[in-house]
N, C-alpha and C positions, 0 to 999 in steps of 0.2 A: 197663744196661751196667755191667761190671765195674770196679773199680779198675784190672784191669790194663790191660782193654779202653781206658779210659782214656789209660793211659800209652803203650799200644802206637799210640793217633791223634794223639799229641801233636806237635801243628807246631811250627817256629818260625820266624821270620825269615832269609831268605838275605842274606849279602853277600861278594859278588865280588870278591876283593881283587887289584891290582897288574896294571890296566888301563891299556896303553899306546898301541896299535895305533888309530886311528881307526876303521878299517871294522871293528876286533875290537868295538870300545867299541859301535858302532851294533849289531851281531851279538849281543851280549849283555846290551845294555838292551832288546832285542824279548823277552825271554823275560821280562822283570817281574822283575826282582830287586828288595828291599827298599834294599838299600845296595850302590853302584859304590866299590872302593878306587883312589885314585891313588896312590902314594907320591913324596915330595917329599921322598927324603932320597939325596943323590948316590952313595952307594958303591952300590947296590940295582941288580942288574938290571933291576929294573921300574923305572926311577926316571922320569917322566911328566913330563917339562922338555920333551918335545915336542908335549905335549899342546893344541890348541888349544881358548880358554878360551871362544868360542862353542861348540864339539859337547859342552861343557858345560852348558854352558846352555841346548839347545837339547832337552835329554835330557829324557823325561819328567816330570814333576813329583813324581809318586809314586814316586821313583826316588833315594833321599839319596846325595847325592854328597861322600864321604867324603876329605878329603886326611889322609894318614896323616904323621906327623913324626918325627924321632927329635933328641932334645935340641936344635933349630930355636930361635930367639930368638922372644919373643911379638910384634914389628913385623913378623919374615916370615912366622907364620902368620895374623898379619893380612892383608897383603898379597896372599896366594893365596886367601885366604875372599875379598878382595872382587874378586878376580880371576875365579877361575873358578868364583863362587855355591856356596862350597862349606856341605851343609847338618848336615856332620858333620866332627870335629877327633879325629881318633885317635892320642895319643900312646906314642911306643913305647918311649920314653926311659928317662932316671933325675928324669923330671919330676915337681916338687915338686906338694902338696895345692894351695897360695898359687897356681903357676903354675896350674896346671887351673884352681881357680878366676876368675884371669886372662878364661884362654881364654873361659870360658862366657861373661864379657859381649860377646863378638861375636857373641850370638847364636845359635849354633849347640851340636846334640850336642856331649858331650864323652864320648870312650871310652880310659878307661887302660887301655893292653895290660900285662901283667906276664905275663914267662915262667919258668914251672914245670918245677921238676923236685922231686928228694926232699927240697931244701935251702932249697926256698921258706917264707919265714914268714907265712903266712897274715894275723899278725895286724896286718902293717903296712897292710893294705887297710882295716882301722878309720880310720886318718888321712885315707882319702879318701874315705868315703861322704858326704860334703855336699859335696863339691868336684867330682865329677865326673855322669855319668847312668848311662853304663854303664860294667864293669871287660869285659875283656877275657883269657882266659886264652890261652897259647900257648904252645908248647914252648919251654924256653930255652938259647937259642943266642946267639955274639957276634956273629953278623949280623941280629939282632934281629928274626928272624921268616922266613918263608919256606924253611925248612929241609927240610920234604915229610914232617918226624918226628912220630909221634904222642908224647903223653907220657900217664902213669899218669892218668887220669881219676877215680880213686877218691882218689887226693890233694884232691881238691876239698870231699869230704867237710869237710875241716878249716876249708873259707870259710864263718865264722858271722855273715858280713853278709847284708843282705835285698836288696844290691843287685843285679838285673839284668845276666844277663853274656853277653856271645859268648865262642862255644867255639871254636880255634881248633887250627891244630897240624898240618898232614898229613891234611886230614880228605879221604878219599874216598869214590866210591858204598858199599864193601866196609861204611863205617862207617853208613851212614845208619841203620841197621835198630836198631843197638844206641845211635846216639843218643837212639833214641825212647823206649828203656827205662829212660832215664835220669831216675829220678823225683826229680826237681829242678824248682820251680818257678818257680825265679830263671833257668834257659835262655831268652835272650828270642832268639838268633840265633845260627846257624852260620857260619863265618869262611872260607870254601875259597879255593885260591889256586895252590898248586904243583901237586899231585894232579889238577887240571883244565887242565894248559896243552901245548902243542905245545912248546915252548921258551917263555922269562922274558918275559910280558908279552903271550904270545899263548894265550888260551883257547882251548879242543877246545869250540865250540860245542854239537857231536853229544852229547858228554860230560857237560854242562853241562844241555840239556836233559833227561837223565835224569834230574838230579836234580829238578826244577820238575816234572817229569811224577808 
């Protein structure tokens, strides 16, 4: 097999971000995703306050269950980790190395989202490779994510960390093919969210399986 051959079967991790709906949540843990997104920050469409904190836990095992944060104080995302078993903490803030590090003694993943555009300085993600597991990139917008926009992917060139990241941003089926090409060995997971929903918080299950297929 080729190099390219290679790059062209290159998998990576799915996670399903800014699941609300109960019978959507049970709809889209049958299809085996690696990571389920709740988000826990109140301006958000998706914002999962009514989530109940059993069909959490009742969700597969092999299934991390991510509550995503935006500048949240570290006693409330305490509180939701031991609430609704959450096995990942994705921070979408202006949150410091010191806090990430925080976060990680609850025991769970820790993912710093940072959104990109031409103006992003790559080099401030030095301060956080011991502090967090994985970065997170995503287009940047002031509603911190979910925006359905892709951004310049070749900017990424510039991340001369070794750390592990989800790719995020508008990604739809249209994008699968050229993710694959993306020979980067630090891609650990793809980030989908807006691109895949009926309206805020409701996934296109049909949609969804395409991609797992």
């Amino acid at each position: 097999m080729t190099a390219i051959d290679n790059i062209s079967v290159r998998s990576f991790k799915i996670k399903v971000c800014g699941m609300k709906d109960a019978q959507n949540i049970r709809e889209v843990a049958s299809l085996s995703p690696d990571y389920l997104g709740f988000i826990f920050y109140p301006p958000s469409a998706r914002y999962a306050a009514e989530v109940d904190p059993q069909l959490l836990r009742d969700l597969p095992a092999g299934i991390k269950k991510t509550g995503v944060f935006v500048n949240a104080g570290a006693e409330q995302i305490k509180q939701q980790v031991g609430k609704m078993g959450l096995d990942a903490v994705q921070l979408h803030g202006s949150e410091s190395p010191a806090f990430c590090r925080e976060i990680l003694t609850l025991n769970v993943e820790v993912i710093k989202a940072f959104g990109v555009d031409e103006h992003f300085d790559f080099n401030i993600l030095n301060e956080y490779t011991d502090s967090v597991d994985y970065f997170l990139f995503d287009t940047r917008t002031p509603a911190h994510g979910g925006s359905g926009k892709l951004f310049d992917w070749t900017l990424l060139q510039q991340n001369k960390t070794t750390k592990p990241f989800f790719l995020s941003g508008g990604i739809d089926i249209e994008q699968l093919d050229e993710i694959r090409q993306i020979d980067d060995s630090r891609l650990y997971a793809i980030d989908v969210n807006s691109r895949f929903e009926i309206f805020p918080g409701m996934k296109d299950y049909t949609k969804l399986e395409a991609i797992f297929k």
